[in-house]
ChimeraX commands (.cxc) that place a marker at each C-alpha (Angstrom):
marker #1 position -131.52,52.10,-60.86 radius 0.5
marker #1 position -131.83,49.74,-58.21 radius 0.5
marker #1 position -129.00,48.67,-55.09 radius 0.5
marker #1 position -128.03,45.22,-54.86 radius 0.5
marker #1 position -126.11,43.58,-51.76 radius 0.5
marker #1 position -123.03,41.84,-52.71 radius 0.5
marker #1 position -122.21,39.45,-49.49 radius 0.5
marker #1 position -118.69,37.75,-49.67 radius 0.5
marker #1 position -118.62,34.11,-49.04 radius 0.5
marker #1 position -115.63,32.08,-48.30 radius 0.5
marker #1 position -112.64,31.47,-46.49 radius 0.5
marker #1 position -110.88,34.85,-47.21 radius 0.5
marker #1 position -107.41,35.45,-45.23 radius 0.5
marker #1 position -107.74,38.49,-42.53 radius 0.5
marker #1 position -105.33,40.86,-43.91 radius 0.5
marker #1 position -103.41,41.15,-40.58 radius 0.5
marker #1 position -102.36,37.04,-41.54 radius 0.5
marker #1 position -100.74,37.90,-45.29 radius 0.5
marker #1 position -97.11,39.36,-46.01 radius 0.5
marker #1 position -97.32,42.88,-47.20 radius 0.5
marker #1 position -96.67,41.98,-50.55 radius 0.5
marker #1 position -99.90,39.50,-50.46 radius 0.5
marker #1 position -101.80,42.94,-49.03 radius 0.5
marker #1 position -100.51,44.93,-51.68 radius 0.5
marker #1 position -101.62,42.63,-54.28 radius 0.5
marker #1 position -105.35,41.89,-52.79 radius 0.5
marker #1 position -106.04,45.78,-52.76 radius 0.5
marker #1 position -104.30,46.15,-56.06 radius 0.5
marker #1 position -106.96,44.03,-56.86 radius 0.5
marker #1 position -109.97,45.34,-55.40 radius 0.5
marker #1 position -108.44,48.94,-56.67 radius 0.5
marker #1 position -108.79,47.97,-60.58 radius 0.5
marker #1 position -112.33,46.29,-59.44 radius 0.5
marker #1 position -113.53,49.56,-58.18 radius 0.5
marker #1 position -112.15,51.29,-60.99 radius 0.5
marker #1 position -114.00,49.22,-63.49 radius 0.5
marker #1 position -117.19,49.40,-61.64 radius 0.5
marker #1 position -116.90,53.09,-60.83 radius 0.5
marker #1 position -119.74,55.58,-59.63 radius 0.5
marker #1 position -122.14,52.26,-59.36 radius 0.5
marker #1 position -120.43,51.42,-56.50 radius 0.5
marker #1 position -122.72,53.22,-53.84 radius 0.5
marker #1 position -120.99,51.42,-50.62 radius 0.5
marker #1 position -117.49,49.57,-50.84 radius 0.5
marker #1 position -118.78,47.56,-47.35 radius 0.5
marker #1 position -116.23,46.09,-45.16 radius 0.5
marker #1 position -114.84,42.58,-43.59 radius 0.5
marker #1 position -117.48,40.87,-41.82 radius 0.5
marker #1 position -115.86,38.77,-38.48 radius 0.5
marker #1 position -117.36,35.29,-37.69 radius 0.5
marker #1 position -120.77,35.32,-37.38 radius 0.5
marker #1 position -123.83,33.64,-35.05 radius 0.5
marker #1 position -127.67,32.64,-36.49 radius 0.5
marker #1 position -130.74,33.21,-34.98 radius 0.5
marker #1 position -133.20,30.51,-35.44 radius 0.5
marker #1 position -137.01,31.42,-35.90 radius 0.5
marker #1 position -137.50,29.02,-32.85 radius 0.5
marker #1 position -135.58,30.68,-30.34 radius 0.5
marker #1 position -132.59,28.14,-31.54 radius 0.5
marker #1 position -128.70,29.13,-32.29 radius 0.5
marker #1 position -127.33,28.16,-35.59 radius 0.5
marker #1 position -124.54,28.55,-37.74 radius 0.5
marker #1 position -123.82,31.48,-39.71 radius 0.5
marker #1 position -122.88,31.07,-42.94 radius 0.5
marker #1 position -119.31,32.15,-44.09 radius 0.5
marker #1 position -119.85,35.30,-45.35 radius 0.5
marker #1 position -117.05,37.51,-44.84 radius 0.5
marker #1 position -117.76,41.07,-46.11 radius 0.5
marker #1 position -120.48,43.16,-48.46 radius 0.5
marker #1 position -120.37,46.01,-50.98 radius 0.5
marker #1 position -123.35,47.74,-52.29 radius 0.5
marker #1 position -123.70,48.72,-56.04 radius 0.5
marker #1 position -126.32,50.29,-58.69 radius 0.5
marker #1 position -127.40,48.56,-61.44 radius 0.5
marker #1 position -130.23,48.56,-63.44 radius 0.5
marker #1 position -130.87,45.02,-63.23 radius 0.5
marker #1 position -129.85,41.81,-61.52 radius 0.5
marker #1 position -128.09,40.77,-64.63 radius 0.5
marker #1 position -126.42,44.10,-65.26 radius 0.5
marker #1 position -125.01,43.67,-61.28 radius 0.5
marker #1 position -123.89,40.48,-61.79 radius 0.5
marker #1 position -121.79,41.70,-65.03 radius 0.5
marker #1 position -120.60,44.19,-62.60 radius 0.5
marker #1 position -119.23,40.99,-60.16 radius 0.5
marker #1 position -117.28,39.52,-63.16 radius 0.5
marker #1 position -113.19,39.73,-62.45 radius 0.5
marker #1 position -114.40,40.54,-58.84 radius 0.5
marker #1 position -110.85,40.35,-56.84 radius 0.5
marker #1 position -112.83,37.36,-54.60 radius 0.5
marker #1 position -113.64,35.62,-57.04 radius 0.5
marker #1 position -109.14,35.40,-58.18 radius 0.5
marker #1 position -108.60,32.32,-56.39 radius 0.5
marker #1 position -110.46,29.72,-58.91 radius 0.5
marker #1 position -110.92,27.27,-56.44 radius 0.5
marker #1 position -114.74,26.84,-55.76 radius 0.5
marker #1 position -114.34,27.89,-52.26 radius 0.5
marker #1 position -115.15,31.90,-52.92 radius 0.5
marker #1 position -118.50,33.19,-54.27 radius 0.5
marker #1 position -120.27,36.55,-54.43 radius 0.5
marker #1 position -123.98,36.51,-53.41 radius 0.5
marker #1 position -125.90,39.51,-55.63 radius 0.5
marker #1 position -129.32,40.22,-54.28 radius 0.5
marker #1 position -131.40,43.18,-54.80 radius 0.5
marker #1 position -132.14,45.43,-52.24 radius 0.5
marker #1 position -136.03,46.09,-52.10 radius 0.5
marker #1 position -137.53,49.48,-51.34 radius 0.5
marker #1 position -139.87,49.58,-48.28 radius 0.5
marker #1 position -142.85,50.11,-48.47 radius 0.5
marker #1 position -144.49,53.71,-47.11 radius 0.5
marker #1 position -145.12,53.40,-43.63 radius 0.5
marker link #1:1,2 radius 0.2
marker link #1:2,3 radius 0.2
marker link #1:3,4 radius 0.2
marker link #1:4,5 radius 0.2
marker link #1:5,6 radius 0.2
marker link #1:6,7 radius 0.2
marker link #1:7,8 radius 0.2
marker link #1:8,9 radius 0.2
marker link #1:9,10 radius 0.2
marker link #1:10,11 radius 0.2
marker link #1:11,12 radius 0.2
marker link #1:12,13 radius 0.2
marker link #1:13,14 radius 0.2
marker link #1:14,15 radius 0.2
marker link #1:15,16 radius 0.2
marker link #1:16,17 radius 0.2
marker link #1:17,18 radius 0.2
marker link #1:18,19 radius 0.2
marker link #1:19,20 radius 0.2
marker link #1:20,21 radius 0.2
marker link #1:21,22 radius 0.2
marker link #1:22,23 radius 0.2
marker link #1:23,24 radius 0.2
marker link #1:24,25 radius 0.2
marker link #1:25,26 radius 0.2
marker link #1:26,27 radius 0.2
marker link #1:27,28 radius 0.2
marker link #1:28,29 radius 0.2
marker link #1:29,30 radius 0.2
marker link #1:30,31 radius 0.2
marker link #1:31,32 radius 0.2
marker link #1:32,33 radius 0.2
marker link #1:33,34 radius 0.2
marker link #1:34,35 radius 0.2
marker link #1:35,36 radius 0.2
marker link #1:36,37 radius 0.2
marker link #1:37,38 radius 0.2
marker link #1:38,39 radius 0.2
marker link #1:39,40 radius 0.2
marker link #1:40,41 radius 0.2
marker link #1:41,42 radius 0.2
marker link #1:42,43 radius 0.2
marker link #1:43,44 radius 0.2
marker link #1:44,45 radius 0.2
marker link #1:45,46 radius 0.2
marker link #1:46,47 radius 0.2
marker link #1:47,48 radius 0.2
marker link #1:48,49 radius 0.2
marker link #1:49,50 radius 0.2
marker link #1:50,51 radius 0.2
marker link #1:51,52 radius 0.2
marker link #1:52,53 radius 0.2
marker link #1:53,54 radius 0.2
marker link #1:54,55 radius 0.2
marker link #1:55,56 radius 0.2
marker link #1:56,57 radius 0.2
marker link #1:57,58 radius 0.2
marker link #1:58,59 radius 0.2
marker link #1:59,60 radius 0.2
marker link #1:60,61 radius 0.2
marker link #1:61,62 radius 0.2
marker link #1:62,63 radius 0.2
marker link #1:63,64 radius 0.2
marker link #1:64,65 radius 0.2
marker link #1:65,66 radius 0.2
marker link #1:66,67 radius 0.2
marker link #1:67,68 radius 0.2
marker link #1:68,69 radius 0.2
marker link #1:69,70 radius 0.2
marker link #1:70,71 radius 0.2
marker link #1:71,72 radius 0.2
marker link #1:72,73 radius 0.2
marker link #1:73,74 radius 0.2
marker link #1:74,75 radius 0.2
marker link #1:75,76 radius 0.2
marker link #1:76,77 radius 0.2
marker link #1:77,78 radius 0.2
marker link #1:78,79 radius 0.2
marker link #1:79,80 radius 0.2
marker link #1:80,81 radius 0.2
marker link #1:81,82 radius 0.2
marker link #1:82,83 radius 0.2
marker link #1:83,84 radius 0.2
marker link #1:84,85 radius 0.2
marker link #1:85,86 radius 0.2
marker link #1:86,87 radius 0.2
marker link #1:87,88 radius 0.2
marker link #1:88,89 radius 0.2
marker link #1:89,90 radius 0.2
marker link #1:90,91 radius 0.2
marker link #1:91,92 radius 0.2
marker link #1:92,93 radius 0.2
marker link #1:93,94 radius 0.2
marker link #1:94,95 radius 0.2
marker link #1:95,96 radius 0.2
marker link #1:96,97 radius 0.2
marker link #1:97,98 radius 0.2
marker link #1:98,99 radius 0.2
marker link #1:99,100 radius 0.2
marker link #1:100,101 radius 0.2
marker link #1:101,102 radius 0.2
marker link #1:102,103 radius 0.2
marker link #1:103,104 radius 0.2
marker link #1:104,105 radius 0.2
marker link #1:105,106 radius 0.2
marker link #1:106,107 radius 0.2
marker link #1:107,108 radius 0.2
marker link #1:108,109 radius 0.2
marker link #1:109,110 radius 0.2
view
C-alpha cells in the first residue's frame, strides 16, 4: 500500500464564521466520509491558515489556496482517488473546491 497527500483547495469557511447548525452539518459530513474510507485513512490532517511561497530565486510568491490535508492508503492513485469521491469538500458543486491526490514517495536509504 502506498500514502497519498490529499491537499484541500478552495475557499472553505473557517468554522469559527458558520452557525452551529452549518458546523454540525460540515462534520456530519466529513464523519460519514471517514466512515466510508475507514482504516485507509492513516492521518485525518487539519485546516491549513493562509499561506506564503518561496521562490527558487530568493523571490516571495503566492501560495496557492490550499486550506487543509488528510493522508490515506491506497493501493494505487486510482484506488485513492475512488477514495476522494463524495469527499465532504467536494459538496458545494461549484468549481471553486478541489482535492489534490498525490502519492507520497518513499525516500530513498540514506
Amino acid at each position: 500500500m502506498s500514502k497519498f497527500i490529499l491537499l484541500y483547495k478552495g475557499p472553505a469557511t473557517p468554522m469559527e464564521q458558520m452557525t452551529k447548525e452549518q458546523g454540525d452539518e460540515v462534520m456530519a459530513g466529513w464523519q460519514t466520509w471517514m466512515g466510508k474510507v475507514g482504516s485507509a485513512l492513516v492521518d485525518m490532517g487539519q485546516p491549513m491558515a493562509k499561506g506564503k511561497s518561496v521562490v527558487d530565486d530568493g523571490s516571495a510568491g503566492t501560495a496557492d489556496e490550499f486550506t487543509g490535508y488528510s493522508i490515506i492508503e491506497a493501493g494505487n492513485i486510482d484506488e485513492a482517488v475512488k477514495l476522494v469521491k463524495d469527499h465532504p469538500f467536494l459538496s458545494d458543486k461549484s468549481g471553486k473546491f478541489s482535492v489534490e491526490v498525490f502519492e507520497l514517495m518513499p525516500l530513498p536509504p540514506m
